[in-house]
FIFI-672592 format. One record per atom (N, C-alpha, C, CB): residue in one letter; x negated, y, z. Coordinates in steps of 0.02 Angstrom, whole numbers, plus 50000, padded with zeros to 5 digits. Each point is the difference from the previous one (the first is absolute). Glycine has a CB too. Layout:
# FIFI-672592
AXYZ...
//
This chain:
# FIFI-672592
X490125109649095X500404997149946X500674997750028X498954996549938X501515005250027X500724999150029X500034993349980X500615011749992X499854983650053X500254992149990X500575000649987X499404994250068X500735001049894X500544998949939X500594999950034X499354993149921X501185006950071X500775000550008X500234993249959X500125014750007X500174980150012X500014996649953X501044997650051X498074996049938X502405004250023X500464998950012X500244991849990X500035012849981X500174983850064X500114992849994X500754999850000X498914995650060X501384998249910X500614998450037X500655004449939X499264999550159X500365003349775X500425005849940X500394996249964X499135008249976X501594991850054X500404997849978X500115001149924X500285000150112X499834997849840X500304998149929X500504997549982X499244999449990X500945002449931X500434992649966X500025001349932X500874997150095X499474999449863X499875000149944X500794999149988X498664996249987X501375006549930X500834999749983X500274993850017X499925007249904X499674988250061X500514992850012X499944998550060X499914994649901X499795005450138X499884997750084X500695006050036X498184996850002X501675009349971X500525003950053X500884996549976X499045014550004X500944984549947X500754999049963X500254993450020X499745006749894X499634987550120X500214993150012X500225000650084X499084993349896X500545013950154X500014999050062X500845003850014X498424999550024X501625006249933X500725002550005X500714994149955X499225014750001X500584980849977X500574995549987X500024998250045X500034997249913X499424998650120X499994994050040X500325005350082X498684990149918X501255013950076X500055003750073X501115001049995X498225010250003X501804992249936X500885000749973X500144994150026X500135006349884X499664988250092X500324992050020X500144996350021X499865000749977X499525001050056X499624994650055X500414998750089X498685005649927X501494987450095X500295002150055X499945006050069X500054989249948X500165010750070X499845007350052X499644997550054X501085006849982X498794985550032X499794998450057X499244997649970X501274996950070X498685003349870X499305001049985X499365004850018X500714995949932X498745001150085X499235005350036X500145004949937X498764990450065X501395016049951X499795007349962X500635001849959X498624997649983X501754996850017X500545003149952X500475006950023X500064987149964X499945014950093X500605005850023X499285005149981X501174994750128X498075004049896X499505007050000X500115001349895X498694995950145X501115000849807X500035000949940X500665001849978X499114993249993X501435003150026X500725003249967X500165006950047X500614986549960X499005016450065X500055007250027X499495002949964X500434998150116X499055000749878X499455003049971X500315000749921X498944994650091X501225001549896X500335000049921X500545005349985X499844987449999X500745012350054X500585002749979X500025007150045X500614987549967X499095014150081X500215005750038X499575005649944X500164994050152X500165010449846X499945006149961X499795007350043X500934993549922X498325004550105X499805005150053X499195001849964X500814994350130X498885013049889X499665002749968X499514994050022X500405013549988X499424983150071X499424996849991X500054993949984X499585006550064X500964989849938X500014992549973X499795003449923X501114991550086X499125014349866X499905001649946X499215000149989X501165005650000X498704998750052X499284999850009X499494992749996X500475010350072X499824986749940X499754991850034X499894995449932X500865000150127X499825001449829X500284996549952X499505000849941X501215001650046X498875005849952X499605002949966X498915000349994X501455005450025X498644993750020X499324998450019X499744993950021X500115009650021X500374986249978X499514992949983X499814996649924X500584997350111X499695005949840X500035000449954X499495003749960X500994997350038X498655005149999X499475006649983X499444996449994X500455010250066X499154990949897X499334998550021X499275004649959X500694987050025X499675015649928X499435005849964X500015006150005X499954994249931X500755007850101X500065008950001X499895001250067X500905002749910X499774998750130X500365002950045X499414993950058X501625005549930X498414990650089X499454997350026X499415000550018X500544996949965X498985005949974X499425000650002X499755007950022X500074989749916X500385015950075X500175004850023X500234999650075X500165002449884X500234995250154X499854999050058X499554997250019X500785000950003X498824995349981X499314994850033X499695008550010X499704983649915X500195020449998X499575004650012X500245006950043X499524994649893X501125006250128X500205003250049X499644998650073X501025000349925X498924994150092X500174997350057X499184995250021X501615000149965X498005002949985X499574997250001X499524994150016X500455008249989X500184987149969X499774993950005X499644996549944X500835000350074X498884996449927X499314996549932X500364995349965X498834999550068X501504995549974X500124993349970X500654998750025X498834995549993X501575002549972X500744994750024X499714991949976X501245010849962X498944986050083X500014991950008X500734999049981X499084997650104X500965002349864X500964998249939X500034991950043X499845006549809X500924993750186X500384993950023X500635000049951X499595000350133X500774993849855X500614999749969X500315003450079X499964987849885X500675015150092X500234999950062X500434995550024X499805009349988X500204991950091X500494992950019X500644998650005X499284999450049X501104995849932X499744990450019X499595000649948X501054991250043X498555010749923X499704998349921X500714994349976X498255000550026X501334996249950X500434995749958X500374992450026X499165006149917X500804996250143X500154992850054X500665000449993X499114999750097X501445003049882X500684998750025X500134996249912X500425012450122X499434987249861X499884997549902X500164992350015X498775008849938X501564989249980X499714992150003X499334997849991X500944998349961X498714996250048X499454999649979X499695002449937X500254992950070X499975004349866X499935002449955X499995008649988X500404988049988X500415014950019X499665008049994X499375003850075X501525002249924X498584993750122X499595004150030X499334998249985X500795002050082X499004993249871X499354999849976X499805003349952X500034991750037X500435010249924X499965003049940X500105008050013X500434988749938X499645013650089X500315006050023X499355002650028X501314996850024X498514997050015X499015002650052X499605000649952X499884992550109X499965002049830X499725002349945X499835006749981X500484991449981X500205009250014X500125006049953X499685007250051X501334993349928X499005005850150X499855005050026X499065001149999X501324998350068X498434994649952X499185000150003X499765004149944X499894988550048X500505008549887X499615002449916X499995008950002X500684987949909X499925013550106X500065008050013X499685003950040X500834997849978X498944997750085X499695002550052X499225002049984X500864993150070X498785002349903X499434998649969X499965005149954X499994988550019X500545011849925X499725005449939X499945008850058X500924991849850X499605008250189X500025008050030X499174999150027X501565002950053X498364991949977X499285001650041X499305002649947X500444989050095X499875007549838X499535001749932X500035006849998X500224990249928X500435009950059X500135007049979X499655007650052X501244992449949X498705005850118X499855005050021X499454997050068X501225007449945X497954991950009X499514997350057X499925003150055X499464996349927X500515000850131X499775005150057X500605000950035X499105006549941X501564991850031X500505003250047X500234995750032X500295007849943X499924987650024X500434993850027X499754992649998X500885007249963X499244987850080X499944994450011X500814995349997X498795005150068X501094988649950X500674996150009X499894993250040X500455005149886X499914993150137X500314993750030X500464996949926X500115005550151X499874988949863X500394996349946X500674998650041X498924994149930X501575005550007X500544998450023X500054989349997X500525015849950X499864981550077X499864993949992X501124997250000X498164999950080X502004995449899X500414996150024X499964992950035X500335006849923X499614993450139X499884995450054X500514994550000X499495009250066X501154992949905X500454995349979X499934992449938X500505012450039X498964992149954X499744991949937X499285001150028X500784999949851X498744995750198X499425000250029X499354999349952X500684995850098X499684998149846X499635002249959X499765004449931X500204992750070X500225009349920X500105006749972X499675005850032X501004995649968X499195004250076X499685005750063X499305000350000X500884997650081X498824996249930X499274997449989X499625002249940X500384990450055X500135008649897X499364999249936X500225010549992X500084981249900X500215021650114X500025005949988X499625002750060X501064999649927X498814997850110X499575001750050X499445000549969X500544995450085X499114998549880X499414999849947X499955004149960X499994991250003X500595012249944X499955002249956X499985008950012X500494987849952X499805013650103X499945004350028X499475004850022X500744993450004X498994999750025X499175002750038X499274998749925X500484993350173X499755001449807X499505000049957X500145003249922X499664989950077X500805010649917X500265003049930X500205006449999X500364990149974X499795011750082X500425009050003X499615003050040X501244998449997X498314997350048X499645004750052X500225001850027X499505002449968X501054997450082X500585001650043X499414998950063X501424995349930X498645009350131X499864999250040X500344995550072X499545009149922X500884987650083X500274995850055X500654998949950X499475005150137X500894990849934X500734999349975X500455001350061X499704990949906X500945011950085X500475002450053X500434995149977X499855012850026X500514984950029X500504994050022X500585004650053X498904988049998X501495014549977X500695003350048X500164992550046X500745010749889X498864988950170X500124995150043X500564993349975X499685010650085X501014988749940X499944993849967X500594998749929X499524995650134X500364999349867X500484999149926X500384994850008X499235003949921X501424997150056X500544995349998X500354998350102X499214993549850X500405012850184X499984998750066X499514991950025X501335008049995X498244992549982X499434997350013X499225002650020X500774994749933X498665002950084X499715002850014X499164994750002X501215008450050X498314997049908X499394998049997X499634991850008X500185012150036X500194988650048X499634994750032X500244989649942X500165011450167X500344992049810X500294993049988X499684999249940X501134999750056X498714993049945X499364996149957X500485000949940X499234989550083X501255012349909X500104998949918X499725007849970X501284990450005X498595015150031X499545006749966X499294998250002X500785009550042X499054985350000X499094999549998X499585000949936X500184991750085X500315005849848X499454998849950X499775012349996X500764981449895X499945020550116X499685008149999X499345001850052X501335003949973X498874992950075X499435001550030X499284995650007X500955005650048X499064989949923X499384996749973X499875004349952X500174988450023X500145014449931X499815004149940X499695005650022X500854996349933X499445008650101X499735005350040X499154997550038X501505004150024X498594991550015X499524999350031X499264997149932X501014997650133X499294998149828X499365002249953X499715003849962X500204994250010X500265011749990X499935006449961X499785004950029X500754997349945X499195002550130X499775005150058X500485003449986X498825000450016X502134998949970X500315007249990X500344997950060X500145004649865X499595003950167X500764999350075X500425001349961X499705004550118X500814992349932X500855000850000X500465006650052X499834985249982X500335017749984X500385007350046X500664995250013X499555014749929X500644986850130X500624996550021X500425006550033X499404986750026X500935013849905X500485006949987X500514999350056X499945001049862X500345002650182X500664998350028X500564999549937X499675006650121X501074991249913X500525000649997X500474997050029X499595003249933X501244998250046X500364997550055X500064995550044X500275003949945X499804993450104X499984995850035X500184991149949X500325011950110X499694982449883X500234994949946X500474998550055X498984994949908X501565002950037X500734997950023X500154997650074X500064996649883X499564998150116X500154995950065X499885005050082X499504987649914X500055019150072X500055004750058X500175005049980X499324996250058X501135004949890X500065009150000X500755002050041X499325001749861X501064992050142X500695003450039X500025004050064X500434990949955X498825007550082X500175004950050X499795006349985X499974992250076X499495008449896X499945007149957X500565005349965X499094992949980X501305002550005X500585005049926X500225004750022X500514992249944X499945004750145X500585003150022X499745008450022X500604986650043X498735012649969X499885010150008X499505001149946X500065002850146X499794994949805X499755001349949X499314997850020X500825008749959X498824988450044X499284999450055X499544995949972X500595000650106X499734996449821X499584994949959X499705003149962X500604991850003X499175015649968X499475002249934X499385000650073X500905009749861X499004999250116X499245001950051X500135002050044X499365002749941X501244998850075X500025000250098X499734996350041X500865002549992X499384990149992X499794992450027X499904994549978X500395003450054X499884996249892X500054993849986X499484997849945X501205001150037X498455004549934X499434999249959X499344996450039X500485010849935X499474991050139X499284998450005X500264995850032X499175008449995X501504989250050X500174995250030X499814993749956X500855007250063X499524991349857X499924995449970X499064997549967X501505004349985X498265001750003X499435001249961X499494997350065X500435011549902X499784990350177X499544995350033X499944994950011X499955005650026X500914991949967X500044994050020X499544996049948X501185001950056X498995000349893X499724996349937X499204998550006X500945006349925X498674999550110X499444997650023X499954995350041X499775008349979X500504992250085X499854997050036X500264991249970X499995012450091X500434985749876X499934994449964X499464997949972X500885002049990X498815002649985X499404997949951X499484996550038X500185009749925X499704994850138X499454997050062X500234994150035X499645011350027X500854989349987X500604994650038X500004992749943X501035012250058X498984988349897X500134994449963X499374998049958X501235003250001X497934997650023X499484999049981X499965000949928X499874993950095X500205013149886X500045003549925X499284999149979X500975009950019X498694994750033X499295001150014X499384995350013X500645007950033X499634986750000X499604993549991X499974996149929X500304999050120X500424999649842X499864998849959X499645004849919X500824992250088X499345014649936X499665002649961X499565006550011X500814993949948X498545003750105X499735003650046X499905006749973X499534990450050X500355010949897X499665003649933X500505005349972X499334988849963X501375012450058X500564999749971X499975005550063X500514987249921X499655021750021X499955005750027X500805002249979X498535002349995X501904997050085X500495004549991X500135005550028X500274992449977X500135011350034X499935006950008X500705005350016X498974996449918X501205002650148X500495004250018X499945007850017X500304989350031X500225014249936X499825006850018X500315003750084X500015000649849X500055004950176X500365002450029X499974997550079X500555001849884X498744999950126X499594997950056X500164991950005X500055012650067X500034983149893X499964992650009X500764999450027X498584997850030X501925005049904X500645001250037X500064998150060X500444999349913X499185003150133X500195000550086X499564993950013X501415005050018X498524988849970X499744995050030X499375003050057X500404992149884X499015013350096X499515000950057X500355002950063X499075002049916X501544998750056X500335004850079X500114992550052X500995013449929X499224982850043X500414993050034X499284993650026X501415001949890X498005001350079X499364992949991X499964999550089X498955003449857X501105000250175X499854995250069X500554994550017X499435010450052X501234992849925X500494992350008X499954995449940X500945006050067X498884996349877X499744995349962X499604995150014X500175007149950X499404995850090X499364995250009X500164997050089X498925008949900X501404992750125X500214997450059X500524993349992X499815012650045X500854990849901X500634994450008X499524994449944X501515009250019X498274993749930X500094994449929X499724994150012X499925008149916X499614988750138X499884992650031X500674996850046X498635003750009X501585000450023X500704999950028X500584996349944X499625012050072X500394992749904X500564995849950X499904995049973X500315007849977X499034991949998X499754992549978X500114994850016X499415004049988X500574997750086X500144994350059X500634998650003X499185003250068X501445003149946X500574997549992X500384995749937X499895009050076X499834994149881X500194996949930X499454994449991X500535011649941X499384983150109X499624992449989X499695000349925X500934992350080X498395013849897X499915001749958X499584992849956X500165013750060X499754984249899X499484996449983X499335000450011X500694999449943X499325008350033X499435001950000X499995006150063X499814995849863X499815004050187X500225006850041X499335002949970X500784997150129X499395010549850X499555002849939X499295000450037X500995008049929X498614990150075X499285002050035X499695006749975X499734987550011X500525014749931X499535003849965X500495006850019X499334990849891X501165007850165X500495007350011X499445005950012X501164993650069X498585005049981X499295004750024X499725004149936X499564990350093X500225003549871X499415005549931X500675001249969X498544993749957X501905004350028X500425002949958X500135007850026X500524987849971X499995011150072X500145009150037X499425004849988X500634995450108X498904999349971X499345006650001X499465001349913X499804995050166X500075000149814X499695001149954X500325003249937X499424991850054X501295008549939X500245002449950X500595008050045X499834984249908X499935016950116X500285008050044X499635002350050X501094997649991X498245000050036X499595002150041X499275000349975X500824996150078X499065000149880X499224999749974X500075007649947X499684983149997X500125023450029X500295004949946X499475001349936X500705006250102X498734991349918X499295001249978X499914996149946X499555002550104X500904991849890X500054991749966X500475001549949X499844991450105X500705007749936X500604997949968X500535002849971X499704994750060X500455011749956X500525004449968X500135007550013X500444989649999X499575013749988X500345006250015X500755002850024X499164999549930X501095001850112X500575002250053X499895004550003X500224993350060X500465007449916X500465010149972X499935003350058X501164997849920X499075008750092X499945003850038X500825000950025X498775004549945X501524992050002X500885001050016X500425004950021X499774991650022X500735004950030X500385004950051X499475003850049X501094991650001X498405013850011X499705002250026X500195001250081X499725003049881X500934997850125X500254999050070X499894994450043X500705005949957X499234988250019X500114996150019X499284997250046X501024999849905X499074998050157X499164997450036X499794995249940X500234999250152X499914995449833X499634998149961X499625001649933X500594995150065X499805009349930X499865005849930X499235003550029X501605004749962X498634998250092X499285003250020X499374997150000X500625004750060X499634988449976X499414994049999X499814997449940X500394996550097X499855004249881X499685000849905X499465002749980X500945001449972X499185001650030X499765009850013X499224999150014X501245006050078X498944991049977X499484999250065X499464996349971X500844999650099X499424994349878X499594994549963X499905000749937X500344993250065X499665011649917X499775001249910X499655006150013X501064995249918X498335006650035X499865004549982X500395006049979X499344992149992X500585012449977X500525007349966X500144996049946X499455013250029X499894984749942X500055000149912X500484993250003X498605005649942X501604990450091X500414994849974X500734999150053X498754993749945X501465011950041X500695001650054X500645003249925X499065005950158X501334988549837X500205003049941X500735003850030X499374990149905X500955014650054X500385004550029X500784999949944X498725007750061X501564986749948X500574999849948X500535004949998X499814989350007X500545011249938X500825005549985X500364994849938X499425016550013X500834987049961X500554995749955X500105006749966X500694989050075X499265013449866X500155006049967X500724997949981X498775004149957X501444989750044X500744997549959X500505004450046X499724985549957X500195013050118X500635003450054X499375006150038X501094985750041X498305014649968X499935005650017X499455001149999X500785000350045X499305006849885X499595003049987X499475002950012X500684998749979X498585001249981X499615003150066X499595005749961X499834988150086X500445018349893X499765005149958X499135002150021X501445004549990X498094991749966X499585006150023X499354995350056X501295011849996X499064980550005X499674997250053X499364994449959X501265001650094X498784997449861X499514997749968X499205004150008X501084995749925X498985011550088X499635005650017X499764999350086X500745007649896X499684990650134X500065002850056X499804992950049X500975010949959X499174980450005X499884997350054X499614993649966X501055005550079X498304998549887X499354996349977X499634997950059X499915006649896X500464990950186X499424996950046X499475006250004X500144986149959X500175019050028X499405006050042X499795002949937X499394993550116X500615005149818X499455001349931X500555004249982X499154988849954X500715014850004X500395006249946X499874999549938X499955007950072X500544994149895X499885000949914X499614992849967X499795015250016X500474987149914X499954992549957X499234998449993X501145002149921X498784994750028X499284999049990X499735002349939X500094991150066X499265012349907X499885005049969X500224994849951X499125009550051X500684985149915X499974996749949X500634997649964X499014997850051X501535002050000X500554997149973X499924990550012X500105012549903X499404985450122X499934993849998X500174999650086X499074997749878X501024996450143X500274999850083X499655000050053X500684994949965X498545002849992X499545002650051X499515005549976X500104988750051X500195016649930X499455006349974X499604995149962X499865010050104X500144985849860X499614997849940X500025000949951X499954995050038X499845006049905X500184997349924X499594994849963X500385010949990X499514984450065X499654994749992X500664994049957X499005003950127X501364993049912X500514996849972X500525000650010X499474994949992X501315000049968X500705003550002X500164996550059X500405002749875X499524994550170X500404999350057X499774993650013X500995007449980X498784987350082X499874990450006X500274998550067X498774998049931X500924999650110X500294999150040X500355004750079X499324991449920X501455008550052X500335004550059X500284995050060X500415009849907X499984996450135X500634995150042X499274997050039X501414995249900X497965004150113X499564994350053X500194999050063X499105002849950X501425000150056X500145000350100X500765000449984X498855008850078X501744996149912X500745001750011X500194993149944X500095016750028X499544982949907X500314991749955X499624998850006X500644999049925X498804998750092X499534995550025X499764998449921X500554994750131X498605007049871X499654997849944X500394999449933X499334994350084X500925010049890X500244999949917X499595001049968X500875003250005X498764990649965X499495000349971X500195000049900X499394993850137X501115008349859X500255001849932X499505006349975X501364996050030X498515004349907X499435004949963X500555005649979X498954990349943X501595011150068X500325006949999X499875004550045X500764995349958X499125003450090X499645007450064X499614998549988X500405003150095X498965000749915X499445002450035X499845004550054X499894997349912X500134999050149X500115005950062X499145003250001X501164992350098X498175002349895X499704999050005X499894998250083X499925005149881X499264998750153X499814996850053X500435002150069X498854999249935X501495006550040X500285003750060X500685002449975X498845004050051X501434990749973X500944999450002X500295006650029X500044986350033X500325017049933X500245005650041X500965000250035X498875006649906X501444999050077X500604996850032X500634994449942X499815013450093X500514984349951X500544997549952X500635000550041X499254991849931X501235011650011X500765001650014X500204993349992X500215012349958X500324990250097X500724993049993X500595004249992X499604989650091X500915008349850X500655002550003X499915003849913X500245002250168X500214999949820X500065002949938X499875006650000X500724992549975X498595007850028X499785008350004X500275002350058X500015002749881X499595001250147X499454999650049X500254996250055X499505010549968X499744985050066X500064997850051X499344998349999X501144997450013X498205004050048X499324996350008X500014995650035X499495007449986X500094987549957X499734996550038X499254996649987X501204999550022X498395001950042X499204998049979X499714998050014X499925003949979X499604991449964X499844993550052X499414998749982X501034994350015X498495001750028X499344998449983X499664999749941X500264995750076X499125001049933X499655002249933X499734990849998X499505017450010X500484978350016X499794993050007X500424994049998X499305005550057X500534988149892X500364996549985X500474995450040X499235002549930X501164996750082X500314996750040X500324992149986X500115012250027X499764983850037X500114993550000X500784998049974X499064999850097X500944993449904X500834999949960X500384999950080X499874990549853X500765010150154X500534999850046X500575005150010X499154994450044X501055007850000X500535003850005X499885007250022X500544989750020X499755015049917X499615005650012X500595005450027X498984997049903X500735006350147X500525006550014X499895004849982X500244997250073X500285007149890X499895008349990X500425003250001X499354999249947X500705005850013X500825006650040X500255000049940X499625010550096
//
């Protein structure tokens, strides 16, 4: 029986979301996170930005025809990013609404294919919160994606906690989307262009983790499943100086607290692989990439692309973790038992939303906008910091 293809990470948007992101991109200062990547994406007049434009906008035709080209089962829909973070409070709450409500009816509209992450505005925490609720319990949204930080802020600071108290009682992980570097570090980036996905995506998107651990995210909300993609934007490459300097600094910085829990934090949340999370298969060149490799099984080595900048014709077929061809049923695990429950158990960690049904045996999941694999276990996973590609 062939295992499912399930694509994560499917970028979207909706009319009013694309139109509020191309004003705000016309306007917006230039030294703003994303404003030079969107006012290019907007205005350059090239077959694939057309391509791009055109296809985030898609979601019943031209879409679903590539999934079935490319033979993939499921897209995991996202607003695309910043989602709605560069907004005032007010429209970027109203705008997530709107994107969730739309998101939800497509998943109606076509069982079996698609899932979602909720969009949220982190700029009003509590707003963010109760759509977090309404989301998971009213739309059935499977997680929520957070484009790392907002207003050039970030997670760790107690004024977002009430989102992540919300999350953590809802069991919904949080995808912690990259993007540009936030204000206060992107100037060294600009001058060779180095702030989208060259560098400056996983540069910021790790740092942002490593705050979360660094600033006892996880103690106070032990339970509280987040979830970086893109081999743990780099952090497993760096965990021996992680885990060597981070008592070190403690010390220099006359810490209050010198963290005791650095140990289970690192090792238990990037070394316990059996426990705690799943780690992408990534940059494959790389030694630590291999050592990945090494420490995971086949079936939970996920294998990312980005269909947005590069294309992968034909690979939904080709890089099922060893398996071929779809599944007789059309359901994701050769079933026609139910429409889809709990996906994402390892790459988003336990999405226990009733829109998938992977069933007992999780098969692959893409990252990127058509095609990219990635595949991950079949067993529930503890709350903390999850890596994938």
């Amino acid at each position: 029986m062939a295992l499912p293809a399930i694509a994560a990470e499917e970028a979207f948007s909706i009319p009013e979301a694309y139109q509020a992101l191309r004003g705000w991109a016309a306007d917006a200062d230039p030294a703003e996170p994303d404003q030079d990547f969107w006012d290019f994406v907007f205005t350059q007049d090239t077959p694939g930005l057309r391509r791009v434009r055109r296809q985030l906008l898609d979601l019943d035709g031209e879409r679903l025809d590539i999934m079935d080209d490319n033979g993939v089962d499921v897209h995991v829909l996202s607003l695309t990013a910043p989602g709605v973070q560069t907004f005032s409070p007010a429209d970027g709450t109203a705008l997530a609404r709107l994107a969730n409500d739309r998101l939800a009816e497509v998943i109606k509209r076509h069982p079996g294919r698609f899932a979602g992450l909720a969009a949220v505005a982190p700029q009003d925490p509590k707003a963010a919160a109760d759509e977090i609720s309404r989301a998971i319990t009213e739309l059935r949204l499977n997680g929520v994606i957070i484009n790392s930080h907002t207003g050039s802020e970030y997670l760790d600071d107690e004024k977002f906690w009430p989102i992540l108290e919300a999350a953590e009682a809802l069991g919904a992980p949080i995808y912690i989307h990259p993007r540009s570097p936030a204000a206060q570090m992107a100037a060294a980036f600009k001058k060779y262009g180095l702030e989208t996905g060259i560098w400056g995506f996983q540069a910021e998107t790790g740092l942002h983790g490593l705050r979360l651990i660094c600033g006892g995210v996880f103690d106070q909300f032990p339970r509280l499943k987040i979830v970086l993609g893109h081999l743990g934007e780099g952090l497993p490459y760096w965990l021996y100086r992680l885990d060597y300097m981070h008592p070190v600094s403690c010390l220099v910085q006359h810490a209050a607290r010198i963290v005791a829990d650095a140990e289970r934090v690192h090792q238990a949340e990037f070394r316990d692989h059996d426990q705690r999370h799943e780690l992408g298969a990534g940059a494959a060149v790389l030694h630590r990439g291999r050592r990945c490799r090494q420490h995971h099984v086949r079936d939970r080595l996920p294998v990312p692309g980005d269909r947005r900048r590069r294309p992968l014709p034909g690979s939904g077929r080709d890089l099922r973790c060893g398996h071929r061809g779809r599944s007789t049923t059309g359901m994701p695990n050769g079933s026609s038992a139910s429409p889809l429950a709990p996906i994402l158990r390892g790459w988003l960690a336990v999405m226990n939303g009733p829109s998938v049904q992977i069933g007992d045996q999780v098969g692959c999941i893409w990252h990127g906008t058509m095609p990219a694999a990635d595949h991950v276990g079949d067993q529930p996973r503890p709350a903390g910091l999850v890596c994938g590609a």
